[in-house]
C-alpha positions as a Markdown table, in Angstrom:
| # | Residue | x | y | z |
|---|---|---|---|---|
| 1 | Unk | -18.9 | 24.7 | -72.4 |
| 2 | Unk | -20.1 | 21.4 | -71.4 |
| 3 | Unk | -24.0 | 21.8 | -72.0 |
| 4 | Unk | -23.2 | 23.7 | -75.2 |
| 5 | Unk | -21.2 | 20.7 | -76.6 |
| 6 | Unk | -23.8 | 18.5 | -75.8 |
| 7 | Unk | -26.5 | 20.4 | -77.3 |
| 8 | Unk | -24.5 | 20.8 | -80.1 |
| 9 | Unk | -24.4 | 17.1 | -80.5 |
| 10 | Unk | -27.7 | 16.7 | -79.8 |
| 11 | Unk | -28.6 | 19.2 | -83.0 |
| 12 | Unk | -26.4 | 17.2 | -85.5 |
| 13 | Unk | -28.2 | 14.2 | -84.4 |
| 14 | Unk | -31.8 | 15.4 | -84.6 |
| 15 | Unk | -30.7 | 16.9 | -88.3 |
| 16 | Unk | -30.1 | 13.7 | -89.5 |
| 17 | Unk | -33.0 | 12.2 | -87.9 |
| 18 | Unk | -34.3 | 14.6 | -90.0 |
| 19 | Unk | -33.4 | 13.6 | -93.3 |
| 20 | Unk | -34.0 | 10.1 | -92.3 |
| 21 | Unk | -37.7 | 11.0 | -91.8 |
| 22 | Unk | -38.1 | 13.0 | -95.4 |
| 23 | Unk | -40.5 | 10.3 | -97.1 |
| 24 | Unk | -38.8 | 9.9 | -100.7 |
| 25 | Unk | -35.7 | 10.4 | -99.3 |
| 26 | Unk | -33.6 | 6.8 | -99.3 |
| 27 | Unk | -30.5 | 5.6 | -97.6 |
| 28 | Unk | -28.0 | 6.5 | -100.3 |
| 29 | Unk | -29.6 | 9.6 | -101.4 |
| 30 | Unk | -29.0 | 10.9 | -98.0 |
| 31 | Unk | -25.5 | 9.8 | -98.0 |
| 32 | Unk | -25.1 | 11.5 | -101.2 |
| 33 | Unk | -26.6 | 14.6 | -99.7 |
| 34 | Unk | -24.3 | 14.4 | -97.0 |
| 35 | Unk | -21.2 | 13.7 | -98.6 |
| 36 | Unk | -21.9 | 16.6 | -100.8 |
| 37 | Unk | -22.7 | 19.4 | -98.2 |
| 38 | Unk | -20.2 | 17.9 | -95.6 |
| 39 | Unk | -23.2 | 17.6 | -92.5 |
| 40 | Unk | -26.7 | 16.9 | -92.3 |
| 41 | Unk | -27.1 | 20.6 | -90.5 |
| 42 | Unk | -25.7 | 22.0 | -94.5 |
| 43 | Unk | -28.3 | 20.0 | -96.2 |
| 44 | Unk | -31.0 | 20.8 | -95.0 |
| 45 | Unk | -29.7 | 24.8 | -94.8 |
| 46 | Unk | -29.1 | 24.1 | -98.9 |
| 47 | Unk | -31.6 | 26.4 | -100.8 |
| 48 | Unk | -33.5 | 24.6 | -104.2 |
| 49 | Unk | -30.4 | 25.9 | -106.6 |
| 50 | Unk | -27.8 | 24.0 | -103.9 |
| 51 | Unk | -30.0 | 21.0 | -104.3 |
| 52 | Unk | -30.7 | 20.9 | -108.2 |
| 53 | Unk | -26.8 | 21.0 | -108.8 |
| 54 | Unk | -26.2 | 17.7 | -106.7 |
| 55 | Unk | -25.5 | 15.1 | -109.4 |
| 56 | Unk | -27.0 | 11.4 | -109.4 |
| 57 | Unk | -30.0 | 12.9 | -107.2 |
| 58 | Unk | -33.2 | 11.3 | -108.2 |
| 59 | Unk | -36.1 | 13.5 | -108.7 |
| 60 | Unk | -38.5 | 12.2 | -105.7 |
| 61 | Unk | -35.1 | 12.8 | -103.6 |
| 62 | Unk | -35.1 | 16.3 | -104.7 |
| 63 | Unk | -38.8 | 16.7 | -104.3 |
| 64 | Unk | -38.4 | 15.2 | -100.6 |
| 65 | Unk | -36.1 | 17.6 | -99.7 |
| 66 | Unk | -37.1 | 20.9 | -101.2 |
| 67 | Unk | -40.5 | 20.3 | -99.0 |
| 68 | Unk | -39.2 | 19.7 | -96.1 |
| 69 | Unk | -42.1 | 17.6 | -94.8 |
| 70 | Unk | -41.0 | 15.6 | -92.3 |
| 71 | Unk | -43.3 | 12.1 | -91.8 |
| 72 | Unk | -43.2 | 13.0 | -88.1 |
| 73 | Unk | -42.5 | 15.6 | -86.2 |
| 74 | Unk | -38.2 | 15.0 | -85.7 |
| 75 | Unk | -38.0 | 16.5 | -82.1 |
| 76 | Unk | -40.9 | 14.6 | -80.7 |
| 77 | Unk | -39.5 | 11.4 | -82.4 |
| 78 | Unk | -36.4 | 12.0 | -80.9 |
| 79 | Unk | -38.2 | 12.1 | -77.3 |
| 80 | Unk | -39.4 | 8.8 | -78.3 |
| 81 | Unk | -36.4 | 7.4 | -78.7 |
| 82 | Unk | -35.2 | 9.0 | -75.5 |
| 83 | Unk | -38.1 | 7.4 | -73.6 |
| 84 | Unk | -37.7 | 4.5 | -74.6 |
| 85 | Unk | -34.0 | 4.5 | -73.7 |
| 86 | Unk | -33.0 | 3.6 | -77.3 |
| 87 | Unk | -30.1 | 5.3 | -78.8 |
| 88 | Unk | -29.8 | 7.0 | -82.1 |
| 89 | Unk | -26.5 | 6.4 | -83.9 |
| 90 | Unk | -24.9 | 8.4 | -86.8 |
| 91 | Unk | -22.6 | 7.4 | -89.3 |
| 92 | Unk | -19.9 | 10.1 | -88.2 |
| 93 | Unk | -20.4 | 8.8 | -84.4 |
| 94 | Unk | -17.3 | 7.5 | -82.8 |
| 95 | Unk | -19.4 | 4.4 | -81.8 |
| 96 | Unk | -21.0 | 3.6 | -84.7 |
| 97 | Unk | -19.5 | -0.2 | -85.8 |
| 98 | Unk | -16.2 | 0.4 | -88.0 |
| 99 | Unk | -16.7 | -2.5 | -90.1 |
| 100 | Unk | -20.7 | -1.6 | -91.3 |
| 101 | Unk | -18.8 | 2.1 | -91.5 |
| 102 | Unk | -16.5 | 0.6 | -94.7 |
| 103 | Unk | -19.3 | -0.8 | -96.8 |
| 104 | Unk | -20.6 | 0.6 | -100.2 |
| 105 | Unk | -24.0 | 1.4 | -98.3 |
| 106 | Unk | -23.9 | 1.8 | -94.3 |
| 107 | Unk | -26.5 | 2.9 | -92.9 |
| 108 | Unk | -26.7 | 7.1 | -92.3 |
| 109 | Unk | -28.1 | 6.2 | -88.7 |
| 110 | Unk | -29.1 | 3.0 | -86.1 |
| 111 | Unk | -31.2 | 2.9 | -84.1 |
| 112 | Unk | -30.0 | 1.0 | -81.2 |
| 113 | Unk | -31.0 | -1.0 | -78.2 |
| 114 | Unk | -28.0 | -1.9 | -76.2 |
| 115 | Unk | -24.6 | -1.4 | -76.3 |
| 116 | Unk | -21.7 | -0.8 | -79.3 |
| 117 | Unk | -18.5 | -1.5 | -78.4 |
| 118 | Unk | -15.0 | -2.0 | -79.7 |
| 119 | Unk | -14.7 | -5.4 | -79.5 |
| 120 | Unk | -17.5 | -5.8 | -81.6 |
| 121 | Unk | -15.3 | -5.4 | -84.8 |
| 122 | Unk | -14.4 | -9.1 | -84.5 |
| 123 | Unk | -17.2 | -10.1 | -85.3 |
| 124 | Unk | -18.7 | -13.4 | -87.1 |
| 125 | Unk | -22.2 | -13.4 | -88.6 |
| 126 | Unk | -24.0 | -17.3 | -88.3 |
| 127 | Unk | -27.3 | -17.1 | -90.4 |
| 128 | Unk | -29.8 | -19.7 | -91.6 |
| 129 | Unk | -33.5 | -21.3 | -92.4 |
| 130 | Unk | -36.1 | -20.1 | -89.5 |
| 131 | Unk | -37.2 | -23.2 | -90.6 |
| 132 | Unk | -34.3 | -25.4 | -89.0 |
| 133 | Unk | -34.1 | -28.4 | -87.9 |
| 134 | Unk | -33.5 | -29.3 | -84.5 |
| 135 | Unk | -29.7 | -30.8 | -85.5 |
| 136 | Unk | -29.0 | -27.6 | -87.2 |
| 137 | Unk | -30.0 | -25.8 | -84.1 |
| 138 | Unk | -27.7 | -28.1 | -81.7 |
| 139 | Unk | -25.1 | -27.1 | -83.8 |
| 140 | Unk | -25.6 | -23.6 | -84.6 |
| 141 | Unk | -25.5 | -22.5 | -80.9 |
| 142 | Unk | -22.6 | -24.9 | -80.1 |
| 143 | Unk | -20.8 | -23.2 | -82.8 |
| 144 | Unk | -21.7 | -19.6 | -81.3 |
| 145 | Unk | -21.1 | -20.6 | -78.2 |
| 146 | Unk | -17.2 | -21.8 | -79.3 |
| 147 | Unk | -17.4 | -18.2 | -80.7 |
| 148 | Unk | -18.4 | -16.1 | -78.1 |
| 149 | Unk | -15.4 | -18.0 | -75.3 |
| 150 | Unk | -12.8 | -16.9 | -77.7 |
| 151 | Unk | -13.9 | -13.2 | -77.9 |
| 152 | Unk | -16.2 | -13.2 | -81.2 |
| 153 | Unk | -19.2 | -11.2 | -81.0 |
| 154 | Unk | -21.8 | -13.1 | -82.9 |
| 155 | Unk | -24.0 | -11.5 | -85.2 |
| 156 | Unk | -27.3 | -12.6 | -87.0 |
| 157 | Unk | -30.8 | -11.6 | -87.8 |
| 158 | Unk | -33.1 | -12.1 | -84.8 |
| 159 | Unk | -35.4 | -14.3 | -87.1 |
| 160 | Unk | -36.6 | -18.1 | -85.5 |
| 161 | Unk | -34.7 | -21.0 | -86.4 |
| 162 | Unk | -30.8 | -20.6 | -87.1 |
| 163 | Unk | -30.5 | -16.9 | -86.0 |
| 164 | Unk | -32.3 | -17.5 | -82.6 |
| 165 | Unk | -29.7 | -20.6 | -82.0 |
| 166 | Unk | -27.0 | -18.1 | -83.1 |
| 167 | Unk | -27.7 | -15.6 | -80.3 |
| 168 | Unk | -28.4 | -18.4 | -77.9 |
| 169 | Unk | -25.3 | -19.9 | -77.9 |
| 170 | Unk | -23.3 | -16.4 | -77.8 |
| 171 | Unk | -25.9 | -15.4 | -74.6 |
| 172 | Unk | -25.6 | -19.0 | -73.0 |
| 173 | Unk | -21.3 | -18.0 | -72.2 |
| 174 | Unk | -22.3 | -14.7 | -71.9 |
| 175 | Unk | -20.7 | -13.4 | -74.8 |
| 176 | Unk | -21.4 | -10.3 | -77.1 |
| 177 | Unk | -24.2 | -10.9 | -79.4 |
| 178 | Unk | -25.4 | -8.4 | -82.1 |
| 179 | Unk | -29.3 | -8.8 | -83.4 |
| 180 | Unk | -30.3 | -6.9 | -86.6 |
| 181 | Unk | -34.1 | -6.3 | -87.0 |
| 182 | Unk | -35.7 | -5.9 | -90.1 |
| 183 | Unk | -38.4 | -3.4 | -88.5 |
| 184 | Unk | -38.7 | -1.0 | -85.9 |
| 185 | Unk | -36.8 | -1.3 | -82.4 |
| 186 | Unk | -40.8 | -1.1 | -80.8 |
| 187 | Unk | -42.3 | -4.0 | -83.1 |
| 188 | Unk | -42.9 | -7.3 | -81.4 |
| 189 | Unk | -41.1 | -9.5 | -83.7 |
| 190 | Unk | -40.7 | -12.4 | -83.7 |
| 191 | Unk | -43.5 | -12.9 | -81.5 |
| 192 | Unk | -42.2 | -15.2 | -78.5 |
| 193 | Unk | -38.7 | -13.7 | -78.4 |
| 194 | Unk | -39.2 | -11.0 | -75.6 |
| 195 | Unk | -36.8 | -12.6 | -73.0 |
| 196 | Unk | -34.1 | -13.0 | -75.5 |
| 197 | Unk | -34.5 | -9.5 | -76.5 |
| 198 | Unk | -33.7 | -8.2 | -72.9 |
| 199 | Unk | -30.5 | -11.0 | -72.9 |
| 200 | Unk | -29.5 | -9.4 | -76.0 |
| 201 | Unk | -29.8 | -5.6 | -74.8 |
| 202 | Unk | -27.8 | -6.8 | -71.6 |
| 203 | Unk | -24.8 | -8.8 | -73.7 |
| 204 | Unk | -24.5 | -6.5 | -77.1 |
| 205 | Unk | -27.1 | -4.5 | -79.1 |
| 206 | Unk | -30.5 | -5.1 | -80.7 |
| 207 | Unk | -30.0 | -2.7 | -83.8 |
| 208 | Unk | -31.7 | -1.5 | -86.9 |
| 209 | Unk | -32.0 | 1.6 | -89.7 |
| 210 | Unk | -35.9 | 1.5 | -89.4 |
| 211 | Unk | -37.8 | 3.9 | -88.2 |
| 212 | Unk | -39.9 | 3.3 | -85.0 |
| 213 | Unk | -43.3 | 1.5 | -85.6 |
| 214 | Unk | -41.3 | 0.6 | -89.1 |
| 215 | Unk | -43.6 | -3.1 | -89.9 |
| 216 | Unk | -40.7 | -6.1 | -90.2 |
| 217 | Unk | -42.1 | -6.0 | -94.1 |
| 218 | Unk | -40.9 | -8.3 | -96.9 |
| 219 | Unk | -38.7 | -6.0 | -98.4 |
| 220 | Unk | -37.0 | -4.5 | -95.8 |
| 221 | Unk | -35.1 | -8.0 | -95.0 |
| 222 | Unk | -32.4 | -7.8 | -97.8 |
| 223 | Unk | -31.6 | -4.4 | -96.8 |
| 224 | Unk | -31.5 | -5.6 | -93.5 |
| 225 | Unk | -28.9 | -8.8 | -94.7 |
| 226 | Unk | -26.5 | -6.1 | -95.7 |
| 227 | Unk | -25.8 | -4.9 | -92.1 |
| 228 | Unk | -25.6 | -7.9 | -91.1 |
| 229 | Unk | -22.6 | -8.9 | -93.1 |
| 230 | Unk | -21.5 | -5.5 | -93.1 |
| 231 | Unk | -20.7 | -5.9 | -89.2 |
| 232 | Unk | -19.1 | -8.8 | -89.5 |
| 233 | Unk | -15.4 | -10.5 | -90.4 |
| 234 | Unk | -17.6 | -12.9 | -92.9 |
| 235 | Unk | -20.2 | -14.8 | -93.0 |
| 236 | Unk | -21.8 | -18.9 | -91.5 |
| 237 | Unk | -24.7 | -20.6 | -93.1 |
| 238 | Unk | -26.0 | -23.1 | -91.5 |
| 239 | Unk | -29.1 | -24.5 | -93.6 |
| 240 | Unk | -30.5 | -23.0 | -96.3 |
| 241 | Unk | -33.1 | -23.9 | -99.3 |
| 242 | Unk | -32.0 | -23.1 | -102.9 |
| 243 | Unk | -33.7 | -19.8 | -103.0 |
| 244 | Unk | -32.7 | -18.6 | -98.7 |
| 245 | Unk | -32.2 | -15.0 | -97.8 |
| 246 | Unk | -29.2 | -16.2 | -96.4 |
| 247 | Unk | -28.0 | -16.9 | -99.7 |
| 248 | Unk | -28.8 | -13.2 | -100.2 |
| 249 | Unk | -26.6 | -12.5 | -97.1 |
| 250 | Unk | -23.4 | -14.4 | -98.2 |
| 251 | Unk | -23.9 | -12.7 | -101.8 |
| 252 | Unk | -23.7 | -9.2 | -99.8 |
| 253 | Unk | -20.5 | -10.5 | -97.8 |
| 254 | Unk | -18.8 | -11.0 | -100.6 |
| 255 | Unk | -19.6 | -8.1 | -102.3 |
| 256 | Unk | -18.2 | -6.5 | -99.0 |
| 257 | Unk | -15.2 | -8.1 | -99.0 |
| 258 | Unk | -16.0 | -10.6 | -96.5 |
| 259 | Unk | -15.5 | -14.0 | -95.7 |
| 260 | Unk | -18.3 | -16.6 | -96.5 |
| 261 | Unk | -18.5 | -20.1 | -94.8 |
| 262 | Unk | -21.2 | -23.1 | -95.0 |
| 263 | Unk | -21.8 | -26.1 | -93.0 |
| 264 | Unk | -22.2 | -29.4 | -95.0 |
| 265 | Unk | -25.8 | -30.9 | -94.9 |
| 266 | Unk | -27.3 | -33.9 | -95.4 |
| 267 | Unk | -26.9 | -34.9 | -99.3 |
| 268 | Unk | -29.9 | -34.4 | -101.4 |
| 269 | Unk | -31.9 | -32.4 | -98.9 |
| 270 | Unk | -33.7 | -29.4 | -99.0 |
| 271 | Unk | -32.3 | -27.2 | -96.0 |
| 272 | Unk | -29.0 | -28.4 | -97.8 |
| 273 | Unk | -28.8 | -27.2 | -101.4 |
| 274 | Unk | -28.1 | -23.6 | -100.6 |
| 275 | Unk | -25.3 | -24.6 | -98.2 |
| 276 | Unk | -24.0 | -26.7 | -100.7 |
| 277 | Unk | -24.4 | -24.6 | -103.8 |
| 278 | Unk | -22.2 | -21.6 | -101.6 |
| 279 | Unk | -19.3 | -24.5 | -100.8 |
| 280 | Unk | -19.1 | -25.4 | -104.7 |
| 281 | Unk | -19.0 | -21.5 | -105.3 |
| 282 | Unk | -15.8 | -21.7 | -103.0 |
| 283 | Unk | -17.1 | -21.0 | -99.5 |
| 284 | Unk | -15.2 | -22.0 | -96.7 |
| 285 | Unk | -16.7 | -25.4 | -95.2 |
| 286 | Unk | -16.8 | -25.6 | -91.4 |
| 287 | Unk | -17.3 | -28.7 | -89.0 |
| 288 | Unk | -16.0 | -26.3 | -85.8 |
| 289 | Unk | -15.4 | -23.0 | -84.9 |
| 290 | Unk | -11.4 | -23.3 | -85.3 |
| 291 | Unk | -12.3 | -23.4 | -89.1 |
| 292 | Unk | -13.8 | -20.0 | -88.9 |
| 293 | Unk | -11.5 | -18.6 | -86.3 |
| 294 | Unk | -8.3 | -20.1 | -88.5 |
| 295 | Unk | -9.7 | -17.8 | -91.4 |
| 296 | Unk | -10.6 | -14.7 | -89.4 |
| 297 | Unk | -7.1 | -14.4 | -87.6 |
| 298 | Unk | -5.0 | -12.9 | -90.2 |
| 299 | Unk | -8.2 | -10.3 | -90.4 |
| 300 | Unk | -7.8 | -9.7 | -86.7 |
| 301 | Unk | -4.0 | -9.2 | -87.1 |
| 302 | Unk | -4.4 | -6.2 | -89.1 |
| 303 | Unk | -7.4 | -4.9 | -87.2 |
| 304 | Unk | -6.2 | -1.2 | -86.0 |
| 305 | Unk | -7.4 | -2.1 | -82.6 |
| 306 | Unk | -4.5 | -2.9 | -81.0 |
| 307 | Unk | -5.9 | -3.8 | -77.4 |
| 308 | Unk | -8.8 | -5.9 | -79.3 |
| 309 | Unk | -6.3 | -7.5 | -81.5 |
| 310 | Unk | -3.7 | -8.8 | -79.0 |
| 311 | Unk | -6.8 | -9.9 | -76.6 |
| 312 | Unk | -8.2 | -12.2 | -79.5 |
| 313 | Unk | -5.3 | -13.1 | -81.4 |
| 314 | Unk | -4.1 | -14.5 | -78.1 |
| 315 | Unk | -7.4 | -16.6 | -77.4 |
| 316 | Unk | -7.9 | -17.8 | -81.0 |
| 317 | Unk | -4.0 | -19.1 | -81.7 |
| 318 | Unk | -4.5 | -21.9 | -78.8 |
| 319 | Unk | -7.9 | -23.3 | -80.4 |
| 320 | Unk | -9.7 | -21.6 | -76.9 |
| 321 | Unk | -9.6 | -23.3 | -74.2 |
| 322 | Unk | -13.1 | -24.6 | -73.7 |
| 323 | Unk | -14.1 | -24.8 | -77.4 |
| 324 | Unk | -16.0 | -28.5 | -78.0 |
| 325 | Unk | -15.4 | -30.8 | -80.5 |
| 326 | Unk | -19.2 | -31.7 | -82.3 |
| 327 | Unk | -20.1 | -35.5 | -82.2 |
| 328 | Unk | -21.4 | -37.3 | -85.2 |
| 329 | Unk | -24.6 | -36.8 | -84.3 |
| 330 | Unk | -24.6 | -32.8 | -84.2 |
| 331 | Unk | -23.0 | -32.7 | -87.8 |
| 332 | Unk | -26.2 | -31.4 | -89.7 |
């Protein structure tokens, strides 16, 4: 019984690898699909009459699964995987992250690098310019690390600058960091960022929907924004020109339901107008990690998780123990 429930499980998986390797065949397509035939197995069993009667399908969706061509071969890019001791995460997996589960969008499947746990569903996402400054650095990882003692698992992009501050300061208390790539789980990027990529796998999850040897291409870094506010409580900036992605990110959280914070910059400057432009929208301004965590409590109070709850309700009502205080001179 054993062996047969995990081939089983193995099949369900390696049907919706399947789908996700259909060229043609998008993200909410498939979840259309799905939603429609109840599994991945009963979509691809559907015969072309099945299909044509599935309204909102685009043609090229259609076209993608009637021909059943595959851009690889699915079994030997699930041995990949395997080899590579990645994991391949389905939306109806008990792990996959509850939070990026509720969005309009999720992703059908992860790919993963790492580890999902519970905990993980308080979560804050800290994003910002690669371009930073070294002040908006300090304070970025100061502000993770405040995060990370009191049970936050800190989310961001993996990018240089702001996110790479972000998942330093989680890492440097050894707390639970979440990086989401906007390529493959095999591409070297950034360049330079191998170490952290191995702290990362050994304190949370390096994660993404793209396909292995999937380039980190321009246009796959907004889709990539939404899973990062979609596995988060809400949203930091922390520096960011008028036209940032991570303006595109804090757009995304709100259209999620999620929280969006800025730090205050310097008046006038560049790395400052986005920042600014979200706090006159209404965003929440933070100078510590108590503003976020003050916000994110009543969040965590009605978070099903009981054991996760009471654990961070508990560290986040006394201010944390060892959170820091930032000087003048880390303010960005």
């Amino acid at each position: 019984m054993i062996g047969s429930s995990t081939h089983s499980i193995d099949q369900r998986k390696l049907a919706w690898l399947t789908l996700k390797l259909l060229p043609g065949l998008g993200n909410r397509s498939l979840l259309k699909l799905v939603s429609h035939f109840g599994s991945p197995e009963a979509v691809l069993q559907a015969n072309a009459a099945e299909i044509h009667a599935v309204e909102g399908l685009r043609p090229h969706a259609v076209k993608a699964l009637l021909s059943r061509r595959t851009s690889r071969d699915p079994s030997v890019e699930w041995q990949m995987l395997q080899s590579k001791g990645f994991r391949l995460v389905c939306l109806a997996d008990p792990d996959y992250p509850a939070n990026l589960a509720a969005i309009p969008d999720p992703p059908a499947v992860l790919f993963v690098d790492g580890s999902l746990e519970p905990r993980d569903l308080v979560a804050i996402a800290v994003v910002g310019s690669r371009a930073a400054s070294l002040t908006g650095m300090t304070f970025t990882e100061r502000l993770s690390t405040d995060l990370a003692q009191c049970g936050v698992t800190v989310v961001s992009g993996f990018a240089m600058g702001i996110d790479s501050a972000a998942h330093r300061g989680a890492l440097r208390v050894r707390g639970r960091t979440l990086a989401v790539l906007g390529c493959g789980l095999d591409q070297d990027y950034p360049q330079g960022n191998r170490e952290m990529r191995i702290q990362i796998r050994n304190s949370g999850a390096l994660l993404t929907e793209f396909l292995l040897g999937s380039p980190p291409e321009a246009g796959h870094f907004p889709a990539r924004n939404r899973i990062i506010s979609g596995l988060a409580l809400g949203v930091v900036v922390v520096e960011a020109a008028q036209r940032s992605g991570s303006l595109i990110t804090a757009r995304l959280a709100l259209e999620q339901g999620r929280e969006v914070f800025a730090v205050p910059g310097m008046a006038r400057h560049y790395r400052s107008a986005g920042v600014h432009q979200l706090l006159r929208q209404g965003a929440k301004l933070v100078e510590t990690a108590q503003d976020v965590l003050d916000e994110i409590r009543p969040m965590i109070r009605r978070n099903p998780a009981a054991t996760v709850r009471d654990t961070i309700v508990s560290a986040t009502s006394g201010g944390c123990a060892h959170q820091g205080n930032f000087s003048e001179e880390e303010a960005v």
